[in-house]
C-alpha positions as CSV (number, residue, x, y, z in Angstrom):
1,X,-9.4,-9.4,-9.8
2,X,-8.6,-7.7,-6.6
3,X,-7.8,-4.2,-6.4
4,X,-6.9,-2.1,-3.2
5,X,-6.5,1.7,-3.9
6,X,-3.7,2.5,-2.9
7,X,-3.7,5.9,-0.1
8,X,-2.9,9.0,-2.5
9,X,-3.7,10.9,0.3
10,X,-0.9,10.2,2.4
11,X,1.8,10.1,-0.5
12,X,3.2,13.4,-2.5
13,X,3.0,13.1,-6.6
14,X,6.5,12.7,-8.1
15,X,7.6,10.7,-4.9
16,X,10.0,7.8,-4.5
17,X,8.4,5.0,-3.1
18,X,9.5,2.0,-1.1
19,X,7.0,-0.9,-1.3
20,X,6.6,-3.4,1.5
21,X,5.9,-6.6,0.8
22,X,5.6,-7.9,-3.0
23,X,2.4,-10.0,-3.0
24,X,-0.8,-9.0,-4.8
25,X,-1.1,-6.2,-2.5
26,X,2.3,-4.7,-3.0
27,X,1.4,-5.7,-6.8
28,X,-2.0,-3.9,-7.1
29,X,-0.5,-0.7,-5.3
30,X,2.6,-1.2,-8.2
31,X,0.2,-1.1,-10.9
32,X,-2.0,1.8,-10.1
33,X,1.0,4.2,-9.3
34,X,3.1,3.0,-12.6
35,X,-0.3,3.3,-14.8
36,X,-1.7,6.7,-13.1
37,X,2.1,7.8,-13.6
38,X,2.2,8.9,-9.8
39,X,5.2,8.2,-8.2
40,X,8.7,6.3,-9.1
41,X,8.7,3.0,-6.9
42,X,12.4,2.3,-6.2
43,X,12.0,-1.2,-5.0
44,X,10.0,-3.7,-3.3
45,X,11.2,-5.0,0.4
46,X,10.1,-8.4,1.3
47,X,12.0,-11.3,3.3
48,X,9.9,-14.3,1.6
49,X,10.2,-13.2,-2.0
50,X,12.6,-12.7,-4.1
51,X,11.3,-12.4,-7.8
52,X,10.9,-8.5,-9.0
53,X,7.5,-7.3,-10.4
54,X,7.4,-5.2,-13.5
55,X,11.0,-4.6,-13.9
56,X,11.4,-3.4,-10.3
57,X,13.9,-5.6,-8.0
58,X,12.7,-6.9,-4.3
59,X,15.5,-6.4,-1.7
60,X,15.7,-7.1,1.7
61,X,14.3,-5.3,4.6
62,X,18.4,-4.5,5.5
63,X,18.6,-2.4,2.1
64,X,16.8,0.4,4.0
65,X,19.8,0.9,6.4
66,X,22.0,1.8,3.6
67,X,19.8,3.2,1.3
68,X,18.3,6.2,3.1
69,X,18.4,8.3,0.6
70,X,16.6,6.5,-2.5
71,X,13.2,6.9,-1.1
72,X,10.9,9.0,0.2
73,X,8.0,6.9,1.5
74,X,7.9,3.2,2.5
75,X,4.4,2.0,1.4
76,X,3.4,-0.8,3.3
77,X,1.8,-3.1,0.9
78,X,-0.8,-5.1,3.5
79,X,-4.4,-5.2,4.2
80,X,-4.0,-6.7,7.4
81,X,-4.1,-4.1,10.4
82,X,-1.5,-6.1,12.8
83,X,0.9,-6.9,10.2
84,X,0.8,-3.5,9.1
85,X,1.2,-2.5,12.8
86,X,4.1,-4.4,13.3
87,X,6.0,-3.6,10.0
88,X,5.5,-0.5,11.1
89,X,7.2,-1.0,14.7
90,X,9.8,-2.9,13.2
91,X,10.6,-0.1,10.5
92,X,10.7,2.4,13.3
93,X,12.3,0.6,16.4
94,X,14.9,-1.7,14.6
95,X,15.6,0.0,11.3
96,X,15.0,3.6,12.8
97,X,13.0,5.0,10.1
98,X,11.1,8.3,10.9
99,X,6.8,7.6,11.5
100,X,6.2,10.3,8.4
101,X,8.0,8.5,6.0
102,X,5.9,5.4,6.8
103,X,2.5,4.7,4.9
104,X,0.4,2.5,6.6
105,X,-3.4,2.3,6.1
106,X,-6.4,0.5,6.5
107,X,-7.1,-0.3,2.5
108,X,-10.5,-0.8,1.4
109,X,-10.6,-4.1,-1.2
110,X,-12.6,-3.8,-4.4
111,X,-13.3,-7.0,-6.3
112,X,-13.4,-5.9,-9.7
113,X,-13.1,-7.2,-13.5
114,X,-11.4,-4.2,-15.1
115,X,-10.2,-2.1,-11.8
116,X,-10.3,0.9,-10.4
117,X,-11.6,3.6,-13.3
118,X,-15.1,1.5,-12.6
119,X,-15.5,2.2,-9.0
120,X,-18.4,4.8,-9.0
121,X,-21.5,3.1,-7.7
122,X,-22.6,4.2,-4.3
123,X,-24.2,0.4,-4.3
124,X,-21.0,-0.9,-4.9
125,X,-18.9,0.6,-2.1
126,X,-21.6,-0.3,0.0
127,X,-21.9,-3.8,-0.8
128,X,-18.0,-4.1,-0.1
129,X,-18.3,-2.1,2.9
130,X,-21.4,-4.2,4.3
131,X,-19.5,-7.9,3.1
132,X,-16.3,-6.4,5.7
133,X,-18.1,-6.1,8.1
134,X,-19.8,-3.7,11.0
135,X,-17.3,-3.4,13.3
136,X,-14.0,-2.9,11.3
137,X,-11.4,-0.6,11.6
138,X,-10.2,-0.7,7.8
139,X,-14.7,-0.2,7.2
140,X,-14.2,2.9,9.4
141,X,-11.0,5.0,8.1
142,X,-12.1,4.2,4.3
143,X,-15.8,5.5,4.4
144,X,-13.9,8.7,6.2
145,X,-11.5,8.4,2.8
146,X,-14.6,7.9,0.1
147,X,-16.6,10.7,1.9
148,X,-13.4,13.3,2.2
């Protein structure tokens, strides 16, 4: 199993969260805020999918211009640093939606059997670091995040 820790950093506890995109990403973020109890996630926004995920419906991106007010943070559920550069523009030029209220992060992947209460070993997040590579920006801002 995959897991990618979601940024508690950037998002208050007891927040209403947005999900973009509703793929194993978007999923992996799901579970780890519904099982630590951190934050209610309102919906998921994709254009390509249209099943929910644990009882929680996926709408499309156009929900956000109507629905202001149900959310406090759009997560965007992506490891990949251009998509989540252009979700971002896209949320912000076409659908006007203010920079803070956007979550977008390089995301460090764990590869994991029973997720993420077994990620302790020093070894282990630098074996995931080393397998990403040397010269990578999502490398970079999560060894800031593990050593914060």
């Amino acid at each position: 199993m995959i897991d990618i820790i979601f940024p508690a950093d950037k998002i208050k506890k007891g927040s209403r969260i947005v999900i973009w995109g509703a793929d194993i990403t978007g999923m992996c973020f799901c579970e780890q805020i519904m099982s630590l109890k951190y934050a209610d996630i309102v919906s998921f926004i994709d254009n390509k999918i249209e099943t929910g995920y644990r009882n929680i419906r996926t709408k499309k991106p156009e929900w956000l211009r109507t629905n202001d007010q149900s959310y406090d943070y759009i997560l965007i559920g992506s490891v990949n640093l251009k998509s989540m550069n252009e979700i971002t523009r896209i949320l912000t030029e076409e659908y006007n939606i203010s920079r803070d209220r956007i979550v977008a992060e390089g995301y460090i992947p764990f590869i994991k059997s029973s997720g993420i209460a077994d990620i302790n070993s020093p070894y282990e997040i630098t074996e995931m670091l080393r397998k990403s590579g040397d010269n990578n920006e999502i490398s970079e801002k999560s060894i800031k995040y593990l050593i914060d």
